[in-house]
NUROKOL-757218 format. One record per residue: residue number from 1; residue in one letter; y, z, x of N, C-alpha, C in turn. Coordinates in pm, 1 decimal, decimal comma, m for minus. Example, Ala and Ser with C-alpha at 12.3 -4.5 7.8 and 13.67 -1.06 7.14 Angstrom:
residues 2
{1 A {m569,0 780,0 1319,0} {m450,0 780,0 1230,0} {m330,0 780,0 1320,0}};
{2 S {m225,0 708,0 1285,0} {m106,0 714,0 1367,0} {3,0 787,0 1290,0}};
end
This chain:
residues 108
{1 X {m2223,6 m65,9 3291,7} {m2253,3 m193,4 3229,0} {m2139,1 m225,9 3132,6}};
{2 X {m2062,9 m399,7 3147,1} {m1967,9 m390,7 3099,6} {m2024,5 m418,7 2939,9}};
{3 X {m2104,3 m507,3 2901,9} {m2164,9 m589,7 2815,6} {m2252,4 m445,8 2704,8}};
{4 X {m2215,7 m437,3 2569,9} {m2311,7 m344,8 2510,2} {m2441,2 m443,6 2486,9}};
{5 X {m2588,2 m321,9 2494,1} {m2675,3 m381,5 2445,3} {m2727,7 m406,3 2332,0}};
{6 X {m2777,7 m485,5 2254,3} {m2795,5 m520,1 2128,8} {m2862,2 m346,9 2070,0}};
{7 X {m2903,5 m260,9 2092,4} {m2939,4 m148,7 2069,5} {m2814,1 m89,3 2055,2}};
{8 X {m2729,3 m66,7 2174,9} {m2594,7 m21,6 2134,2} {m2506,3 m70,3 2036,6}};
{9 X {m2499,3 m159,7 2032,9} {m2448,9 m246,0 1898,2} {m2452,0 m221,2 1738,5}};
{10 X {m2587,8 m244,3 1724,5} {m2664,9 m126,8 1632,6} {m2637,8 21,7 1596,2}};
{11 X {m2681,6 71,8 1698,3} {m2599,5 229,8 1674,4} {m2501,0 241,4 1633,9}};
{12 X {m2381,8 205,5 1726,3} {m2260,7 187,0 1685,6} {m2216,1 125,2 1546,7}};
{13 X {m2269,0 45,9 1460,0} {m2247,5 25,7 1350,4} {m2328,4 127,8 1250,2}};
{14 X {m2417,3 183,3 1276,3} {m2466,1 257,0 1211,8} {m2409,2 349,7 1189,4}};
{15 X {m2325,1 423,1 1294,3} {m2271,8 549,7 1306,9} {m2115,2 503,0 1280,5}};
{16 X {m2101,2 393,9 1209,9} {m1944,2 357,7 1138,2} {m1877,4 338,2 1292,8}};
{17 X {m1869,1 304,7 1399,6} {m1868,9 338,8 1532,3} {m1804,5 168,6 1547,3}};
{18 X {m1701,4 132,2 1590,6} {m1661,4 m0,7 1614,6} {m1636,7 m14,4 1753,8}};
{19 X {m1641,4 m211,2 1797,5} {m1588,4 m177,3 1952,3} {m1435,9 m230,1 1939,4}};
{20 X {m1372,0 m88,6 2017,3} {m1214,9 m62,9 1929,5} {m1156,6 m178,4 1961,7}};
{21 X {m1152,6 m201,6 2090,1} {m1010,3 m353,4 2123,5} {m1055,5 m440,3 2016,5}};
{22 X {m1175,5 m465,3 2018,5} {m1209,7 m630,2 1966,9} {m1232,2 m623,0 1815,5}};
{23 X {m1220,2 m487,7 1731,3} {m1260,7 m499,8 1600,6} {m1146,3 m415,7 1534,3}};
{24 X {m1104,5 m435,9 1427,5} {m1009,9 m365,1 1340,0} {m1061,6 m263,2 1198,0}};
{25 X {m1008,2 m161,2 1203,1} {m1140,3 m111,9 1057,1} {m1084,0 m163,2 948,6}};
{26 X {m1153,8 m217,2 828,7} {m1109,6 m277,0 752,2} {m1028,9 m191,3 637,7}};
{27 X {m934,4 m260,1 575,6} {m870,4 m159,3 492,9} {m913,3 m132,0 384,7}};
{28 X {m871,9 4,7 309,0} {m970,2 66,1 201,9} {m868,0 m30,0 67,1}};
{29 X {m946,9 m45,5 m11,7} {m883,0 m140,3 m112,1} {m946,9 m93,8 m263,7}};
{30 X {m1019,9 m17,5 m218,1} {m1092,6 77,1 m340,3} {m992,2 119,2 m401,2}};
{31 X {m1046,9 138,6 m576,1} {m968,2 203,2 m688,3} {m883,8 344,5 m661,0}};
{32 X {m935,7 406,7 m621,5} {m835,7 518,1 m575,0} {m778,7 527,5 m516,7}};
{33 X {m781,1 411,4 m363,8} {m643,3 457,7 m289,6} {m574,2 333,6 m326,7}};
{34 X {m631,2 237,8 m429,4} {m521,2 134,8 m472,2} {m420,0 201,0 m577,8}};
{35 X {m479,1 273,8 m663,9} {m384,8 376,5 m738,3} {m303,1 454,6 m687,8}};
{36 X {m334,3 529,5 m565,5} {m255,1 611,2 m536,3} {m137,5 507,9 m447,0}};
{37 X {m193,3 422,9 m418,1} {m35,2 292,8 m341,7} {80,1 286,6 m478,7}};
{38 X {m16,5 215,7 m603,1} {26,2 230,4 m714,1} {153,6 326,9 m721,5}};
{39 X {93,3 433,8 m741,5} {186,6 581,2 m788,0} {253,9 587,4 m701,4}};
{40 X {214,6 597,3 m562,2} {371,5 606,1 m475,9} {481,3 523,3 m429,3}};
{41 X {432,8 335,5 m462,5} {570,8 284,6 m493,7} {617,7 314,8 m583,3}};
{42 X {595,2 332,0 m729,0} {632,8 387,4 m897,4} {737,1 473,6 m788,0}};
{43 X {724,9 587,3 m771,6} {760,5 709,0 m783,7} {953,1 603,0 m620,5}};
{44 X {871,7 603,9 m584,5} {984,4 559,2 m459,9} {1082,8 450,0 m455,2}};
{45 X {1001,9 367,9 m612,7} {1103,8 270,9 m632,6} {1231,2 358,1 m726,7}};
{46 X {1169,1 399,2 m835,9} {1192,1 537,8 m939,7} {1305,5 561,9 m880,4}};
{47 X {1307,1 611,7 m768,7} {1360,0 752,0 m655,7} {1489,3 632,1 m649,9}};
{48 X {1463,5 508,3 m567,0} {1574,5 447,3 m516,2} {1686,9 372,7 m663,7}};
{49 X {1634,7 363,9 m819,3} {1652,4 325,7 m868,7} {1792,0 431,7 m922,9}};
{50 X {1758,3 572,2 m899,1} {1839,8 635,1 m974,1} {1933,4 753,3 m883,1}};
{51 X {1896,1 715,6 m690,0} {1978,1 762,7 m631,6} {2073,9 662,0 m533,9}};
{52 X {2025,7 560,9 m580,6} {2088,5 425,2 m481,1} {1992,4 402,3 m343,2}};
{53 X {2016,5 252,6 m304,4} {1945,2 214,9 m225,9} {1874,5 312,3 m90,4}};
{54 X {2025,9 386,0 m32,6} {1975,6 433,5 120,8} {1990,1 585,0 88,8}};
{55 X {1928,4 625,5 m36,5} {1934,6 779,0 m42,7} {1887,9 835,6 13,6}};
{56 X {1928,0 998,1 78,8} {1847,9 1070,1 200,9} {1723,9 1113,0 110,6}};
{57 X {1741,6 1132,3 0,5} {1604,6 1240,4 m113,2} {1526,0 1113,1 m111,8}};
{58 X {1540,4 1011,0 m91,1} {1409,9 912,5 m123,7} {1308,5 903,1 12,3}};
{59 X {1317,4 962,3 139,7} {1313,5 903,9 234,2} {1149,1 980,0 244,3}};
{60 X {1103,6 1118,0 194,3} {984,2 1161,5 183,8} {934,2 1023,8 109,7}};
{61 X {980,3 1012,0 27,8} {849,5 890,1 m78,0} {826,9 776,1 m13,6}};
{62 X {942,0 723,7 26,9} {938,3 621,2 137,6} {826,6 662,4 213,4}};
{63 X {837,0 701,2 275,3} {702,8 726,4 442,4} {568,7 762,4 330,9}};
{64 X {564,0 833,3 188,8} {437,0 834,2 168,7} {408,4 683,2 107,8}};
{65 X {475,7 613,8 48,0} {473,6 446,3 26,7} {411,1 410,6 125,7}};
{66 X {474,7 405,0 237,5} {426,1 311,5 370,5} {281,3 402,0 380,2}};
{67 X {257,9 524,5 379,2} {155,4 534,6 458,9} {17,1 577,6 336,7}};
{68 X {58,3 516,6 229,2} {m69,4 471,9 124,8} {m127,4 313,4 82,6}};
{69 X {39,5 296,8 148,1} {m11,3 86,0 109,3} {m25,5 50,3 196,7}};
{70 X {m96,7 m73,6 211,3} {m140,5 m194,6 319,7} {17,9 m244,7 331,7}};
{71 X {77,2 m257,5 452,7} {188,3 m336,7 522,4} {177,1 m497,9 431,4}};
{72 X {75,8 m571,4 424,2} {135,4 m687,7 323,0} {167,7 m626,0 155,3}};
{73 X {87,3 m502,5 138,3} {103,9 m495,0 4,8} {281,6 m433,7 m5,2}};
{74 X {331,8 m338,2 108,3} {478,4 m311,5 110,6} {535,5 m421,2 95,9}};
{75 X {516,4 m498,1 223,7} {633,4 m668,4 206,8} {626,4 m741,0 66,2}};
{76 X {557,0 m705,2 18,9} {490,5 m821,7 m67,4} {610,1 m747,4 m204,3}};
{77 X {587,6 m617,3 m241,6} {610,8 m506,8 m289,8} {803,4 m515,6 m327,9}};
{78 X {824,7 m513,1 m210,4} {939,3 m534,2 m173,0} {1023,0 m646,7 m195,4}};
{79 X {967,0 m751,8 m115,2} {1000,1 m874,6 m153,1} {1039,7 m873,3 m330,4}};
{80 X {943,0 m856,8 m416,9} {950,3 m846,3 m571,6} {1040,4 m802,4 m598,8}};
{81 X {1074,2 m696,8 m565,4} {1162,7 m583,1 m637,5} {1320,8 m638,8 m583,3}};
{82 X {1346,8 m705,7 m446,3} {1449,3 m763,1 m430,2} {1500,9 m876,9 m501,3}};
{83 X {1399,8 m1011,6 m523,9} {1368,3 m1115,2 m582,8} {1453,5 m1058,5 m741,2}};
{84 X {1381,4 m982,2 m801,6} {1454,2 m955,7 m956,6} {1609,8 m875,4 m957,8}};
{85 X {1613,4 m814,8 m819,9} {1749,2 m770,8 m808,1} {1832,8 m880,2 m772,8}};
{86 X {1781,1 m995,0 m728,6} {1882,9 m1110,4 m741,3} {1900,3 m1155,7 m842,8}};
{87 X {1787,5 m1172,8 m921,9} {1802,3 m1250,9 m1067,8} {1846,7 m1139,5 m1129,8}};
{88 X {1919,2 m1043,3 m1142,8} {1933,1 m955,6 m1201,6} {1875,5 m867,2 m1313,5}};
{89 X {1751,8 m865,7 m1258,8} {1627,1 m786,5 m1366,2} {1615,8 m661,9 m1306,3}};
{90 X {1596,7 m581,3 m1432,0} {1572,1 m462,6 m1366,4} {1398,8 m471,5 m1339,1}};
{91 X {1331,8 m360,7 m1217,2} {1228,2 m364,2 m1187,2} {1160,6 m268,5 m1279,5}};
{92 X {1045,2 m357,6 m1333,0} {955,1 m293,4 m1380,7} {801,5 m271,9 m1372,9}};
{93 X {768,8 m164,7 m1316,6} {604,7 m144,1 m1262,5} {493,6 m219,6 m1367,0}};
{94 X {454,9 m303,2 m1314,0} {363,4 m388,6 m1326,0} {219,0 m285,4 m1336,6}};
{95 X {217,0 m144,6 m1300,5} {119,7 m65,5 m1274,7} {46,1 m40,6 m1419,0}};
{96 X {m88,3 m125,9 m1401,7} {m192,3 m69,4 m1496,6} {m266,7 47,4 m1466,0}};
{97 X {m297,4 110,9 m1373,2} {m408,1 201,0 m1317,0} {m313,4 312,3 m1298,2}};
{98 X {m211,5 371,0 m1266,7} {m191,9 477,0 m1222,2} {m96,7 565,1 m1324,2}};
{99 X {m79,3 654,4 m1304,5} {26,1 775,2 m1402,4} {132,2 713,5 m1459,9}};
{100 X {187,4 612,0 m1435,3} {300,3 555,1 m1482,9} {257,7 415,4 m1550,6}};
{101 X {94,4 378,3 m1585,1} {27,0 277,9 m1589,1} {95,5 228,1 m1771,4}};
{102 X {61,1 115,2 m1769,6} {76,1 22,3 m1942,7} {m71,8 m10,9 m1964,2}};
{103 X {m98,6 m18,9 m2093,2} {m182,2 m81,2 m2146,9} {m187,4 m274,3 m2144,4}};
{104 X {m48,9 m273,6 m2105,2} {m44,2 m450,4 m2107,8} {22,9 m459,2 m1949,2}};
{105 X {m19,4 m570,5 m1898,8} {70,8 m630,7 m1756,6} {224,2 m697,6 m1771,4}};
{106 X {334,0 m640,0 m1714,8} {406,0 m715,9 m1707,3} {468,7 m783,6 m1621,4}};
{107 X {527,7 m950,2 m1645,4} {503,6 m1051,5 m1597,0} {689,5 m1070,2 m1537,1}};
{108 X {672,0 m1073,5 m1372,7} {847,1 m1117,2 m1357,6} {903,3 m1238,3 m1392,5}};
end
């Protein structure tokens, strides 16, 4: 049977169970793994700030960057940090929540 039955349907959401082609799992956006995105651009921008852009030692933090943030939150991420390297600002973590966090937000 190609069609699930409304029983199967059910289950399958019950049991966190999606139908894979047609549904995407949604991304975790919760406080802890938004912190930990947090901490590992800090740490990878950090990294590129004080070994130059295409350093080989940055390239672990890199891949843990990508594989703690949401792909718009990288572009997005990125985009910023280029944006003030044109205007010639240095980048500064905006990070309230994580190890490298401020008590105040700052504004590019």
């Amino acid at each position: 049977r190609l069609v699930p039955s409304i029983r199967e349907k059910r289950f399958r959401r019950e049991q966190g169970r999606t139908m894979w082609p047609f549904t995407k799992p949604k991304p975790d956006v919760s406080a802890p793994s938004r912190v930990e995105c947090y901490n590992s651009r800090d740490f990878y921008f950090e990294c590129l700030e004080k070994n130059g852009e295409d350093s080989e030692k940055c390239k672990a933090l890199e891949g843990k960057y990508h594989a703690t943030c949401m792909k718009p939150w990288v572009k997005y991420f990125d985009l910023q940090r280029k944006r003030l390297k044109v205007q010639g600002k240095e980048w500064v973590s905006p990070n309230m929540e994580g190890e490298r966090g401020s008590s105040t937000p700052v504004r590019a």
